[in-house]
C-alpha positions in Angstrom: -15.5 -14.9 -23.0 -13.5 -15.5 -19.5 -10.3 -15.7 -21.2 -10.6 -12.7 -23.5 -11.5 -10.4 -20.2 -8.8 -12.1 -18.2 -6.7 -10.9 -21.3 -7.8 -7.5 -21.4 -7.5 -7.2 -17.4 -3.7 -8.5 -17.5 -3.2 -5.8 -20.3 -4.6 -2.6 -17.8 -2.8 -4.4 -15.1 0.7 -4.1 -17.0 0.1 -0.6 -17.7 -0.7 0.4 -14.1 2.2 -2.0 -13.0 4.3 0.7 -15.5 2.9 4.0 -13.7 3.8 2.6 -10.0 7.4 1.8 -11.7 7.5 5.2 -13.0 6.2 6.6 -9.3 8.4 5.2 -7.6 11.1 6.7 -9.6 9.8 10.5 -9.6 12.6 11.9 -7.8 15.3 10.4 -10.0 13.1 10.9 -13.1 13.2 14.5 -12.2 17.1 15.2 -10.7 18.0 13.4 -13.6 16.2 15.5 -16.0 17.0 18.8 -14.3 21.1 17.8 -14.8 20.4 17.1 -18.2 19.1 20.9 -18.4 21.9 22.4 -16.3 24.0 20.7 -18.6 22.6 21.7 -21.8 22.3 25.6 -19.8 26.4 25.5 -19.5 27.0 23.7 -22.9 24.5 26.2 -24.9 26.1 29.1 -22.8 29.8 27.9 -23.8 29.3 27.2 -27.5 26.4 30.7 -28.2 28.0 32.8 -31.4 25.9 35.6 -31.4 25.4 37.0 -35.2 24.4 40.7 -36.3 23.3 41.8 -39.8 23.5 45.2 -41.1 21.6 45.3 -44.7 21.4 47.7 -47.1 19.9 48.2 -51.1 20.6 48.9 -54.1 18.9 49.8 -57.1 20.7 49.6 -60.4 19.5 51.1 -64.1 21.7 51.9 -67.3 22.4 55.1 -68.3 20.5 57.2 -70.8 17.6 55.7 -68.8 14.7 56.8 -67.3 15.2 56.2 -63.1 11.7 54.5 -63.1 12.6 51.0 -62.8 9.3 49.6 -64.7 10.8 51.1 -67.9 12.7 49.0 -69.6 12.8 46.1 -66.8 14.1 43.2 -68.3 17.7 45.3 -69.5 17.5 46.2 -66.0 17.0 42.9 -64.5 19.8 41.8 -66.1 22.0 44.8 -65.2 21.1 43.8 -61.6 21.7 39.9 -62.1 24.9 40.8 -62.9 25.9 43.3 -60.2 25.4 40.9 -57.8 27.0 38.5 -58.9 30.4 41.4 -58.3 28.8 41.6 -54.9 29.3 37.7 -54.3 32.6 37.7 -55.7 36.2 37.2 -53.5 38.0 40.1 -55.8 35.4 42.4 -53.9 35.9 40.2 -50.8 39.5 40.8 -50.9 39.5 44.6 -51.6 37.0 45.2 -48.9 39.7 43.0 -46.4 42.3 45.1 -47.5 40.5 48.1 -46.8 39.7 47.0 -43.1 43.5 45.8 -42.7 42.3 42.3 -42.7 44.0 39.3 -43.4 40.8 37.1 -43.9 37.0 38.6 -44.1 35.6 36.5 -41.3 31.9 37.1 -42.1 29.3 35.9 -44.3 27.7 38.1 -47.0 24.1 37.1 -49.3 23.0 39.3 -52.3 19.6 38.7 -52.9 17.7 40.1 -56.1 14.1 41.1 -55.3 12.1 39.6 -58.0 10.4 40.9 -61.2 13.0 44.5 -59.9 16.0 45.7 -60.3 16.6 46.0 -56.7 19.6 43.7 -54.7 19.6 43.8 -51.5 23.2 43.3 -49.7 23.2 41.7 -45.9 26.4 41.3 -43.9 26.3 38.8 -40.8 29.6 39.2 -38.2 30.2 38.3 -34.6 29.8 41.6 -33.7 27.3 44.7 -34.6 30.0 46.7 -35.0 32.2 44.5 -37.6 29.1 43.7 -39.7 28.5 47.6 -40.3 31.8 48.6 -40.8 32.2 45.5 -43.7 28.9 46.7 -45.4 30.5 50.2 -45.1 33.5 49.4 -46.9 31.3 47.1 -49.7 29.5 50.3 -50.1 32.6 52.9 -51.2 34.4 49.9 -52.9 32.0 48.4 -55.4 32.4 50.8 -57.5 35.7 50.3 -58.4 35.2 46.7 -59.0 31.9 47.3 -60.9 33.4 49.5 -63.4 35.2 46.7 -64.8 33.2 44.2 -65.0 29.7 46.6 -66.4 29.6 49.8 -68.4 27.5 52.2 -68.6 25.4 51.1 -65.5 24.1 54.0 -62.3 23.9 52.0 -58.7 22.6 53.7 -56.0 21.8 53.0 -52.7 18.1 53.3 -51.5 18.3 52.6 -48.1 21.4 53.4 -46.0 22.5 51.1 -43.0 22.3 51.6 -39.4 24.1 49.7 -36.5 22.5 45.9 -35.6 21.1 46.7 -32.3 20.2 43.0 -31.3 21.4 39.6 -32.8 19.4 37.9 -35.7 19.6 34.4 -33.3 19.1 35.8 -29.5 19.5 33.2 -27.0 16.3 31.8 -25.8 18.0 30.0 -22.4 14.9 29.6 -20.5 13.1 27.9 -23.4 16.1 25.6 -24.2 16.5 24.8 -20.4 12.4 23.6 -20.7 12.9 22.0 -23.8 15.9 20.1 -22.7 14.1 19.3 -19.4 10.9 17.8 -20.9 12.9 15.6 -23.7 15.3 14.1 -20.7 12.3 12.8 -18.6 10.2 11.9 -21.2 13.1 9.2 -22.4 13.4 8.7 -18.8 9.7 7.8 -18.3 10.1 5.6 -21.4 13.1 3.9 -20.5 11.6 3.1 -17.2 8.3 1.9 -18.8 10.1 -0.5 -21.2 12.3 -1.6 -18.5 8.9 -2.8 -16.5 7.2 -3.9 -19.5 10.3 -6.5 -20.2 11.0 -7.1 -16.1 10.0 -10.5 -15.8 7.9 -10.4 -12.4 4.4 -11.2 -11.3 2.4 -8.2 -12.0 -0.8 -9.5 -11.5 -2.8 -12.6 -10.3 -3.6 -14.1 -13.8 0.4 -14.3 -14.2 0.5 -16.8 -10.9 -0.6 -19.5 -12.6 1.3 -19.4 -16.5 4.3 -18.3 -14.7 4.4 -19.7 -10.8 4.9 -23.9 -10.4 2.3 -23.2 -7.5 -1.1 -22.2 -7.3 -2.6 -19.0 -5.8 -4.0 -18.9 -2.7 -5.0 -15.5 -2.4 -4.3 -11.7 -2.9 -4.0 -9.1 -0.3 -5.1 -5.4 -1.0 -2.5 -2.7 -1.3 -2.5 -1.0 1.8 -0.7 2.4 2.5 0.6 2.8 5.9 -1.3 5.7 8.0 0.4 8.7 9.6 -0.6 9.1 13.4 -2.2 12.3 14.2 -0.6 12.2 17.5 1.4 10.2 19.9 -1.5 9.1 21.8 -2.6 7.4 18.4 0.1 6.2 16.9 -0.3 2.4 17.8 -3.8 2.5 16.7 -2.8 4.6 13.2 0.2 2.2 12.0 -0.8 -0.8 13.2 -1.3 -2.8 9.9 -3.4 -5.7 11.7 -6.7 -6.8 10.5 -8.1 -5.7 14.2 -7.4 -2.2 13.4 -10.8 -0.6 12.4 -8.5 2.0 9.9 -7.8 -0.7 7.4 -9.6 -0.6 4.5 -12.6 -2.9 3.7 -10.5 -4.5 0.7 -7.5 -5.2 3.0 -9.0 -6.9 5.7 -11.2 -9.2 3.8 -8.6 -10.0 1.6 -6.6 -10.9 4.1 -9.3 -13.0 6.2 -10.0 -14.7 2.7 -6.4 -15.7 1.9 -6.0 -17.0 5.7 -9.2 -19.6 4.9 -7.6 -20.8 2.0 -4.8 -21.2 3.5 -6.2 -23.4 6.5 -8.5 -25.1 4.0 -4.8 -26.6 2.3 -3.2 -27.1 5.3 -6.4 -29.1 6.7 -6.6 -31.2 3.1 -2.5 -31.9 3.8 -3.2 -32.4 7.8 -0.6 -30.0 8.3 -0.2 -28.1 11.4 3.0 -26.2 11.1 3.1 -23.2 8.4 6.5 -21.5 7.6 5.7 -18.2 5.7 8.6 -16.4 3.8 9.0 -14.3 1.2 12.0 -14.4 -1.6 13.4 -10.9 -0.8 13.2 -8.0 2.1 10.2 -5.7 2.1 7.7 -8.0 0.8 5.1 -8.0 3.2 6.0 -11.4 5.1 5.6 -11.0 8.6 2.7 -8.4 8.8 0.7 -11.4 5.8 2.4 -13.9 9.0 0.5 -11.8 11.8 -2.4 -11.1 9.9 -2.7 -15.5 9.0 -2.3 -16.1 12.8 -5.1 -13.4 13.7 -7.2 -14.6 11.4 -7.0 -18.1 12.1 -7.1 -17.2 15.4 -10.7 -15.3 14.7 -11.7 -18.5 13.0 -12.1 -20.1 16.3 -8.1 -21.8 16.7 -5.7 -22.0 18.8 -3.2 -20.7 17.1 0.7 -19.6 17.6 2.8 -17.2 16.0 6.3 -17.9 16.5 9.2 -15.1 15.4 11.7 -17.0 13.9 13.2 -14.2 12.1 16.4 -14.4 13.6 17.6 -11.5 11.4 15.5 -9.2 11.6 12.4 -10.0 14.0 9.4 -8.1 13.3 6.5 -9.2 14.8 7.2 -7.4 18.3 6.3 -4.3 16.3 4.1 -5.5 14.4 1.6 -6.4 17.9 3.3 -3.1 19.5 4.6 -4.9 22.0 7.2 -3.2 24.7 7.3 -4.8 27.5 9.8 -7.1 28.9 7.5 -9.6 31.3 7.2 -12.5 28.5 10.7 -14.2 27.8 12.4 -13.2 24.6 12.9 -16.4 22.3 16.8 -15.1 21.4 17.3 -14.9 24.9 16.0 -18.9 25.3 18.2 -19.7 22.4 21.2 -17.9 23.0 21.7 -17.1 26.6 19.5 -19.8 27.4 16.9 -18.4 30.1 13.9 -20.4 31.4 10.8 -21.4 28.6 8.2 -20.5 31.3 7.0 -17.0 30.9 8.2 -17.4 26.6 4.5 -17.7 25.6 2.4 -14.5 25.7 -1.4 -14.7 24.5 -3.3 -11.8 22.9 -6.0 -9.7 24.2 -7.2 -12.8 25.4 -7.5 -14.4 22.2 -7.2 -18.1 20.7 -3.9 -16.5 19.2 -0.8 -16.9 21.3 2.8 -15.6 20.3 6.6 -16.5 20.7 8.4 -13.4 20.1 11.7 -12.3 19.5 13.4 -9.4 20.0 17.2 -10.2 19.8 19.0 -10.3 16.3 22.1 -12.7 15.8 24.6 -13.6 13.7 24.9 -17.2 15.3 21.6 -18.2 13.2 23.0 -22.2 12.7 23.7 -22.8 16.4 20.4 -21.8 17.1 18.7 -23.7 14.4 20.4 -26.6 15.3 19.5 -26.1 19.2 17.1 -28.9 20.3 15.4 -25.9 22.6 13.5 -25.1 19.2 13.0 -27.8 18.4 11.1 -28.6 21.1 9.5 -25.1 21.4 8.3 -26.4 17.8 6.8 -29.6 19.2 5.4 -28.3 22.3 2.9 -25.8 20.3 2.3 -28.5 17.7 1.0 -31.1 20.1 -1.0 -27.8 22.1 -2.1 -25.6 18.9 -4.2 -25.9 16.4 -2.1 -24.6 13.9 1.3 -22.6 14.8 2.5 -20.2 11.8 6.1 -19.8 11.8 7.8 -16.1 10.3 11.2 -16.5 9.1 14.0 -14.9 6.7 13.7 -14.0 3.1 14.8 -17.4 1.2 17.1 -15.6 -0.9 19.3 -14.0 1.4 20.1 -16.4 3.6 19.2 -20.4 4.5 18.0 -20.2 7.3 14.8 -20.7 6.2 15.6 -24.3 4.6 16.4 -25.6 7.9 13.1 -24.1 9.4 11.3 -25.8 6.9 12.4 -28.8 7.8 10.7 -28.7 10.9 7.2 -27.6 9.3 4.7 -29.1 7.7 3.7 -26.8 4.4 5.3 -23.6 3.8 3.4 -20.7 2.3 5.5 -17.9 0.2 4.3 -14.2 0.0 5.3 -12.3 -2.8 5.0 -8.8 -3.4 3.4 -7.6 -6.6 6.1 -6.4 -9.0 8.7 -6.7 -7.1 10.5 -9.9 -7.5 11.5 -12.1 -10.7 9.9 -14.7 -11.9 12.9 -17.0 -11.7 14.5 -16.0 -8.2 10.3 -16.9 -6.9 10.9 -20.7 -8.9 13.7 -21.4 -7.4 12.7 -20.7 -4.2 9.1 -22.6 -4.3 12.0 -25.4 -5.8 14.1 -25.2 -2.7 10.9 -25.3 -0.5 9.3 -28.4 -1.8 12.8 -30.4 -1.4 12.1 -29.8 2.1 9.9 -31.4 4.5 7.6 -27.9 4.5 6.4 -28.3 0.9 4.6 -25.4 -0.2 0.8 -24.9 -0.7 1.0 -22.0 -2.4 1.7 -18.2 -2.7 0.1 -14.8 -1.3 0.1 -12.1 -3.8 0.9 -9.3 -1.7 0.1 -5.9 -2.1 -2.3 -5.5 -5.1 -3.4 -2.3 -6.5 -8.1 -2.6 -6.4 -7.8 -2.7 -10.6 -5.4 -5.8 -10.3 -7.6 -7.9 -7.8 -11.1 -6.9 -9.7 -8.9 -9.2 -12.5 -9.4 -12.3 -10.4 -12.8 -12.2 -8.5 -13.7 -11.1 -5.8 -10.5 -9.7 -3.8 -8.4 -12.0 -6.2 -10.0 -15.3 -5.0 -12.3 -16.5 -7.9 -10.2 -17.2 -10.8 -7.2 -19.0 -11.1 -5.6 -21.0 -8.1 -2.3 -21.7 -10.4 -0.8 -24.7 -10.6 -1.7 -27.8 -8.5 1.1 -29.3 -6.8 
């Protein structure tokens, strides 16, 4: 029974990791549909042949008859069968061109016999309303001279006389085209952007960490949207994605308090007291999941420090909204070498206490290599409980193998849907040939429908593989 609603929840979860696919891709979905209209709007506008019909009918008896067409009707049926048969033929064709100083009759003609009559009716379609009349014109003062040859004895007269086309038989329907056009291009948009997610090989929900990841799960963090201040004044308060923050959803913060236990529950079963957390690519969650592990930890009762090692791209200064300039920046300890004794800040008087950075650089192996750090590294290890380390993405640069070579365990965040399966292998791969082996991942990001898969908040199913 567990497995066949784990089943059915990794179905729903692949069809609502489709619509966020699609979502995310609205605004190309729909530029890309409304060129595909424009372009159909200029191509339908460039290729329109407007056609006009001008009709007209005859009725045809023999002579010596009666006019009433029921007498007689099957002589004159066939009297009619025949006459159109001269109306369809290129001898009348021809005669008519020559009459209209033609070289070619450039329209198209149908003869039609009402049935069980003796009635034809004779349409002419032409490019213009004005071409089509005068061709049925010239049918109508010429077949008699054809007729008389080919039928004896016969009276033909017209019924109904013909008047000027005043609109073409296939008018141009360009705003209904334009929609029609419009609909079809995003619909094989949508599609093509559904198959593409359904194939994408990525975790796309927590049942898929452990048939897919060579490490288990450790926990899964609630998607949380990033609030919009109201004002200035509030702004820290609104976008500040810590657990502290009383705007964060319910989900989020226990989620994240949950994953931090687990987390310390490892690292206490591996007596490991240095934690490197990194992510595979950019925008993956890593440093606020870092910050969010410290704080939590912190909450637990630790000591705890959070050290910025992002040397690309430090976050964690925004993250803790912090401005001011009276704690020492770590770049500027590793780089221009100022003093270590103002580099460690505490928080609002908490067990958590922070190294951060604020500097970027482009010498990253000089100051990995700097025996500064590695000191800084020892100094917290031998006065912390646990010190949480927030570095690059793995993939884009290796800064983080040398890091973890100075840890203990290593803990990898990944971003639902977001990253392939193989690029987040190779990276736990790379980890666990390093001295910071890694406990496990943090889903990141998970819609409610995903994490009701797994438990509560994504921590009472599966735990993935053991290492």
């Amino acid at each position: 029974m567990e497995e066949r609603i784990d089943n059915e929840t990794v179905q729903q979860i692949d069809l609502i990791s489709m619509l966020k696919d699609i979502g995310r891709e609205w605004l190309t979905i729909l530029l890309l549909a409304i060129a595909a209209a424009l372009f159909a709007d200029i191509w339908i506008c460039a290729t329109y042949q407007p056609e006009y019909r001008t009709s007209t009918t005859f009725v045809v008896t023999a002579k010596g008859m009666n006019n009433n067409i029921y007498q007689n009707l099957n002589s004159t049926k066939e009297l009619a069968s025949q006459f159109t048969e001269i109306l369809g033929s290129n001898v009348l064709k021809k005669k008519v061109a020559q009459d209209l100083g033609m070289n070619n009759l450039n329209v198209k003609t149908s003869v039609d016999l009402v049935p069980e009559t003796n009635l034809i009716t004779f349409s002419v379609k032409a490019g213009t309303a004005a071409e089509s009349y005068r061709v049925l014109q010239s049918v109508m003062e010429n077949y008699n001279t054809v007729s008389d040859y080919a039928i004896k004895n016969v009276i033909i007269e017209t019924i109904q006389q013909p008047s000027v086309a005043m609109a073409p038989i296939n008018p141009l329907d360009e705003k209904r085209t334009v929609m029609k056009v419009f609909v079809v291009a995003a619909g094989c948009l949508i599609a093509l952007l559904a198959g593409i997610s359904y194939i994408r090989d990525t975790i796309k929900n927590p049942g898929e960490v452990s048939t897919k990841l060579d490490t288990r799960l450790l926990g899964t963090i609630a998607y949380e949207k990033k609030s919009k201040a109201l004002s200035m004044k509030r702004k820290k308060d609104y976008l500040s994605m810590l657990i502290q923050n009383p705007l964060r959803s319910f989900a989020y913060v226990e989620s994240s308090k949950m994953a931090a236990s687990r987390v310390r529950s490892y690292m206490d079963k591996e007596d490991a007291k240095v934690l490197l957390v990194t992510s595979v690519m950019e925008n993956e969650g890593k440093s606020t999941v870092a910050a969010n592990l410290a704080l939590s930890l912190a909450q637990e009762g630790s000591r705890v420090m959070l050290i910025d090692c992002d040397f690309r791209k430090p976050a964690q200064y925004k993250i803790f909204n912090v401005r001011d300039n009276e704690e020492t920046d770590l770049g500027d300890v590793l780089i221009n070498h100022a003093s270590t004794e103002k580099i460690i800040r505490n928080w609002n008087n908490s067990g958590l206490y922070m190294i951060l950075n604020k500097t970027s650089s482009n010498a990253i192996e000089t100051l990995l290599k700097s025996m500064t750090l590695k000191q800084i590294i020892a100094f917290c290890r031998e006065k912390m409980d646990y010190v949480v380390i927030d570095t690059s993405p793995l993939a884009l640069v290796a800064d983080t193998e040398e890091l973890a070579q100075m840890t203990d365990a290593s803990v990898l965040v990944v971003r639902q849907d977001t990253v392939l399966t193989k690029d987040i292998n190779d990276a736990i791969d790379i980890l666990n040939n390093t001295r910071g082996k890694v406990l496990g991942c943090i889903l990141n990001g998970v819609t409610s429908q995903n994490m009701a898969g797994s438990g509560h908040y994504g921590y009472g199913g599966h735990y993935g593989k053991r290492a």
